[in-house]
C-alpha positions, 0 to 999 in steps of 0.5 A, a space after each residue: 537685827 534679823 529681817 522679818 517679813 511683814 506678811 508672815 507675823 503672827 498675831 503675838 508679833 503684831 500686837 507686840 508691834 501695836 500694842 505698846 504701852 507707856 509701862 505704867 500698870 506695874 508702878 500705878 499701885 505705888 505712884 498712887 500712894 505717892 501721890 495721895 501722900 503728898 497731897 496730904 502732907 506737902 513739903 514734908 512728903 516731898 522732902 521724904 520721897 526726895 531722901 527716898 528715891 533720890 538719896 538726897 536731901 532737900 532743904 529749900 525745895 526752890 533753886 530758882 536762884 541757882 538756875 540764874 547763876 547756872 545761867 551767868 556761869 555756864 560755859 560760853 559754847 554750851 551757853 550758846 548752844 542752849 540759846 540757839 535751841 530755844 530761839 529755834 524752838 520759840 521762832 516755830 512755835 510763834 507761828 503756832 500762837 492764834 489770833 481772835 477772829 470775829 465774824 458775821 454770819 446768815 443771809 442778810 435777815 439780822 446780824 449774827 456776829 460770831 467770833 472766838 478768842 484765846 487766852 493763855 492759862 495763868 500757871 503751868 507745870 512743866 516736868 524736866 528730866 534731870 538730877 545727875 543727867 543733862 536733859 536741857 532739850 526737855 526743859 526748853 520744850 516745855 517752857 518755851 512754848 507755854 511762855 510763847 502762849 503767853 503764861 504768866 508762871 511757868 513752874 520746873 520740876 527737876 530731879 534733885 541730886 546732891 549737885 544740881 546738873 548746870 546745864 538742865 538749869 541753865 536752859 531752864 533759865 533760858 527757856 523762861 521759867 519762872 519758877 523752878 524747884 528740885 524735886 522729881 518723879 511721882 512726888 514732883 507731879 502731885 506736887 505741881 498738882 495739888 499744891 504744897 507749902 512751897 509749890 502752889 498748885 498748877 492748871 496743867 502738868 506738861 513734859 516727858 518722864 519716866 513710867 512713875 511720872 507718866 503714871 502719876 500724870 495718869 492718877 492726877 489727871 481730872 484734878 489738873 489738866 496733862 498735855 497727854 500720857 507717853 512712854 518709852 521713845 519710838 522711831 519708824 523709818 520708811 525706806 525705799 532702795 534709794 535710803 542710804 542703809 547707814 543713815 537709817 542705821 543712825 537713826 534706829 541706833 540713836 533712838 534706841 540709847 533712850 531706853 531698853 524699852 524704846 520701840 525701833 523699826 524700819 519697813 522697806 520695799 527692797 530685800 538689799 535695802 533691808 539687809 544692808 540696814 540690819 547689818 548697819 546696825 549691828 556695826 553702829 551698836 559697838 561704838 555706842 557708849 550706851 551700847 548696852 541699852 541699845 541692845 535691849 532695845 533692838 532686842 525688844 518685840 515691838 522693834 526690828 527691820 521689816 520687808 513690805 512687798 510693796 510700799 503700799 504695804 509699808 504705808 499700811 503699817 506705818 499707818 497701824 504703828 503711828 510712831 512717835 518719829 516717823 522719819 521717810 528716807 525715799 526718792 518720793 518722800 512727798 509722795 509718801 507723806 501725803 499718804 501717811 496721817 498717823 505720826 507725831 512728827 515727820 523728818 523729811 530725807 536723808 539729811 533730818 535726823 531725828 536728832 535734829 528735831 530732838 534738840 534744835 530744829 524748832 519742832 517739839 520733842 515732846 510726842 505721842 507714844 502708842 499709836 497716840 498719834 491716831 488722836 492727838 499731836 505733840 507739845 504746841 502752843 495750842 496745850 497752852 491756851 484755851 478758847 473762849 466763843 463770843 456772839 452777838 445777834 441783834 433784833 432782827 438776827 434773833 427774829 430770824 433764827 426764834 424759830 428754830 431755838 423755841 422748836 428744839 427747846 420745845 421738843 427737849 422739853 425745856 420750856 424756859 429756853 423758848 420762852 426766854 426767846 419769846 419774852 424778848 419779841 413781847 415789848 
């Protein structure tokens, strides 16, 4: 990786920088029709899109049976493993869960009791990268959190494969799902969104994908409620002189194996820092097994080791970039993170890695990507729930605010609205 100057890119390079996509606008034309098919025809467009795309076929579209004995016969390390995620994950996200308040308010002239409260929805969907990869993590951070939220069906989509992947099944089952069926991509989307002869429809769509299930969650949304459109991974690490140059390395190589199209970037305030994190990368690359991909990571526009003039400028582009992962490798991390507000998750010092957060700290993995991060945060409990307000006013409560509502509905016109004031003072 060469060291660029902050200061000195172009237009090209900035947009390329700030203008990520999730990559859907080539596959959208395509993804609509699958889309569209399948709310039509259900299992059978399904079936077809299963021999299509994935070259199997599918008889029984459920293997919720074959999650639970993926479960009792996985390895009992692996199975461990799989079970100190999800306790980690459910143990964050419980702290997340809202409580109903209620409250009263005014200055004494009557009672206005206010409150809000929050119910679980009733069936989701969640999307879990699978077929012949393992993707366990996805699972967990999909299921875990609604199940926390208190949903009652909770529904997996994964890739089908001619022999299932135990593991994603296994943490499927161990995360809580309640349902899971082997179908994937676009198809699995409006399947969970329109409701088939085997899959009955859902409220909301959640998980990671690939631009054809992004694509599809962008075409269905309106019909069903999304957690938020992502594309490719995206790193961003903050360092100062103190960073350890290999550690920074790891992390921009590690993010770099999702996808060619990941988005890898470190800024810094010292030329040595900089330098020394370029070349780390170079030596990590050929141990890779994914060497390949990472390349074309590390290739891409939107990636690379830039040198700020200060850190404040760094703070800058950070703030521009709004990464998905944000890692600060700096003397005064706290410092520096008081100061950033665009980030979909932070990793604090040398010893987080965003690998730790990929799979088992407890945070969700499940982020924004594209400067989404300027809008909205990642997966929580909050996706999981919605709000209902609740109020009461009592007599004199309603006196005193009558005033003011038959006003305002006056001055809008609505008549009715003051006069159904009025009408309770007339007795």
């Amino acid at each position: 990786m060469n060291v660029r100057s902050l200061a000195d890119l172009g237009t090209a390079a900035r947009r390329s920088l700030f203008e990520r996509d999730a990559g859907i606008e080539a596959v959208r034309s395509d993804v609509a029709d699958i889309v569209s098919t399948v709310h039509e025809e259900g299992d059978v467009a399904v079936r077809n899109f299963c021999r299509e795309f994935d070259d199997v076929e599918v008889a029984n579209l459920e293997v919720t049976d074959a999650a639970e004995r993926a479960y009792e016969e996985l390895d009992e390390e692996l199975l461990e493993t799989i079970e100190t995620a999800a306790e980690n994950v459910r143990e964050f996200h419980e702290r997340q869960v809202p409580e109903d308040w209620r409250d009263e308010f005014g200055d004494g002239a009557g009672t206005r009791e206010l409150g809000r409260r929050f119910r679980p929805l009733q069936r989701v969907g969640v999307y879990a990268p699978g077929g012949t990869a393992a993707y366990p993590s996805s699972a967990i951070m999909g299921v875990v959190p609604a199940k926390v939220a208190g949903v009652d069906e909770v529904v997996v989509c994964t890739p089908p494969a001619d022999e299932m992947n135990p593991v994603t099944l296994a943490a499927i089952h161990a995360a809580g799902a309640d349902e899971v069926y082997s179908v994937g991509g676009a198809q699995a989307v409006a399947a969970m969104a329109y409701g088939t002869e085997s899959i009955s429809a859902v409220q909301k769509i959640v998980g990671p994908g690939n631009s054809w299930v992004t694509a599809a969650k962008a075409e269905v949304q309106g019909d069903v409620d999304i957690d938020f459109l992502a594309g490719p991974s995206e790193v961003l690490v903050l360092a100062d002189e103190t960073a350890d140059p290999e550690f920074v390395a790891a992390d921009l190589v590690a993010q770099a194996e999702h996808d060619p199209n990941a988005s890898v970037v470190c800024v810094t305030d010292d030329e040595e820092t900089a330098e020394a994190v370029a070349d780390a990368v170079e030596e990590q690359v050929s141990n890779r097994e994914r060497a390949e991909t990472i390349r074309e990571a590390l290739d891409n526009d939107a990636s690379g080791v830039f040198l700020a003039r200060s850190m404040s400028e760094a703070i800058l582009f950070a703030e521009e970039y709004a990464a998905e992962h944000l890692a600060i490798q700096a003397d005064d991390d706290e410092a520096l993170l008081d100061r950033i507000t665009n980030a979909g998750s932070v990793f604090l010092g040398p010893y987080t890695p965003i690998a730790a957060g990929d799979y088992a700290s407890g945070t969700n993995h499940v982020l924004p990507t594209n400067g989404g991060a300027k809008r909205h945060g990642g997966l929580s409990v909050d996706h999981f729930v919605r709000s209902t307000t609740v109020q009461r006013l009592d007599r004199d409560g309603l006196d005193a605010l009558s005033g003011t509502v038959t006003t305002l509905a006056e001055a809008e016109g609505l008549e009715a609205h003051a006069e159904s004031v009025r009408k309770r003072f007339e007795k």
